[in-house]
C-alpha positions in Angstrom: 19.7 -106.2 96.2 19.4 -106.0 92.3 15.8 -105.6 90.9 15.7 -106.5 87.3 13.1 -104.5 85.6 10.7 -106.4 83.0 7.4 -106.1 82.1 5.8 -106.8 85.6 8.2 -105.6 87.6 8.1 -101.8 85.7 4.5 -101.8 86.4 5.2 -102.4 90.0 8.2 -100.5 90.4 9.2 -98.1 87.3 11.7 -96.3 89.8 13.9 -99.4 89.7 17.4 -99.6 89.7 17.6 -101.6 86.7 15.9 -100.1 84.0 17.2 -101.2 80.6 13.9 -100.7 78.5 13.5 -97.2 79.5 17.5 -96.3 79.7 17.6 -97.8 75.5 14.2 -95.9 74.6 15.6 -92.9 75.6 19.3 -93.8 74.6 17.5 -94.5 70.7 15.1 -90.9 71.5 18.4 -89.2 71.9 20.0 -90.6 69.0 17.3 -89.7 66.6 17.3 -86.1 68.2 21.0 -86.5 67.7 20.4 -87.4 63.9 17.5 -84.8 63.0 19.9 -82.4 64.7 23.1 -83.2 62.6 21.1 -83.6 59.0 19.3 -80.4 59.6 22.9 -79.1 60.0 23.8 -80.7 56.7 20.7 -79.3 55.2 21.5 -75.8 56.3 25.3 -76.2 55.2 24.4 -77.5 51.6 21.8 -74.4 51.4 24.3 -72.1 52.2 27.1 -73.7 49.6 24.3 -73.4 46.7 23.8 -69.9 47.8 26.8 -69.0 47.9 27.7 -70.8 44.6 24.9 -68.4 42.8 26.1 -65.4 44.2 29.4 -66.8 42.5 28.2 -67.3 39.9 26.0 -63.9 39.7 29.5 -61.9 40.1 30.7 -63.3 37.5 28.3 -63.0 35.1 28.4 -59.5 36.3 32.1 -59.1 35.5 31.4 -60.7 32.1 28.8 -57.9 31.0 30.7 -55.5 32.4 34.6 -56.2 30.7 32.0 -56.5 27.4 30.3 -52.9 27.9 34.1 -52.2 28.2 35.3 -49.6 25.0 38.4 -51.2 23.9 40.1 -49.6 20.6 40.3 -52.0 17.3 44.1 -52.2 16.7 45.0 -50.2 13.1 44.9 -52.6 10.1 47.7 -52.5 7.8 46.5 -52.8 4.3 48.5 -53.5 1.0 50.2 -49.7 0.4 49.2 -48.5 -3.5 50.6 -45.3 -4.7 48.6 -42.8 -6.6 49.8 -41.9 -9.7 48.8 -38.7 -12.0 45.7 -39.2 -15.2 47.0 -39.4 -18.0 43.1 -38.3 -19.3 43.2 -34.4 -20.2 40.8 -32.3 -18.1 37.4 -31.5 -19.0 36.7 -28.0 -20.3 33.9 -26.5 -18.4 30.8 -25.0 -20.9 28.7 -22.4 -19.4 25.5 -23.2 -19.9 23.6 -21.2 -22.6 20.3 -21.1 -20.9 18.6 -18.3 -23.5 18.7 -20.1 -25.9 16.6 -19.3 -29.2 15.1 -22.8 -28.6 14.0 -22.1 -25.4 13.2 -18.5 -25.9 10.8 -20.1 -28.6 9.2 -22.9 -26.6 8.7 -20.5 -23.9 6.3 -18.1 -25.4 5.0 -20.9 -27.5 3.5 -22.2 -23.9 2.7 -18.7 -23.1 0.5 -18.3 -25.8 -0.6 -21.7 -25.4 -2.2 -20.7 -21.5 -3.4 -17.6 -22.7 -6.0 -19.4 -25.1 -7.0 -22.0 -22.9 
C-alpha cells in the first residue's frame, strides 16, 4: 500500500513512504549548499588569479628597476675629424715684471709718510 504524503497526511505520518515535499526541500537545501559551495570556489580561485597577477606584475616591475640600475657603457661617438694645424701668430715675448719701480718706490714712502702723520 502506497501512502501519498500531503499536508494532512505528513502531520499524521511524516515517516511515510512517499514524501515528495520533504525529498524536494532537501533536494533544493542541497543544491543551494551545492551552489554556495561551488561560487565560494570561484571566489577563492579568482582571489588567487589576482594575486598571483600582482605578484606578476610586482617581478616585473622589479626586473625593470633593476635592468635600469644596470651600468651599461655609452657607445664612442664619432665626431667630424679636424686637424690641427701650426699659428701662424709669433710668440709672445715674456717681460719680467719691474716691480721697483721709481714709481712705486715713490708712492710707497709717499703712504709711509702719509701714516706716520696721521
Amino acid at each position: 500500500m502506497v501512502q501519498i504524503c500531503n499536508e494532512k497526511n505528513a502531520e499524521k505520518n511524516p515517516f511515510g513512504l512517499i514524501r515528495t515535499d520533504h525529498k524536494a526541500k532537501h533536494r533544493r537545501s542541497q543544491i543551494h549548499a551545492d551552489l554556495q559551495k561551488s561560487t565560494k570556489q570561484l571566489l577563492e580561485l579568482i582571489k588567487e588569479i589576482k594575486q598571483a597577477e600582482t605578484n606578476r606584475l610586482e617581478q616585473e616591475e622589479i626586473r625593470k628597476l633593476r635592468e635600469q640600475m644596470e651600468f651599461k657603457a655609452n657607445p664612442v661617438r664619432h665626431f667630424r675629424q679636424f686637424t690641427v694645424h701650426p699659428s701662424t701668430i709669433p710668440l709672445t715675448k715674456p717681460i719680467s715684471p719691474n716691480l721697483h719701480t721709481d714709481k712705486r718706490v715713490r708712492t710707497r714712502s709717499l703712504h709711509h709718510s702719509i701714516k706716520l702723520c696721521d
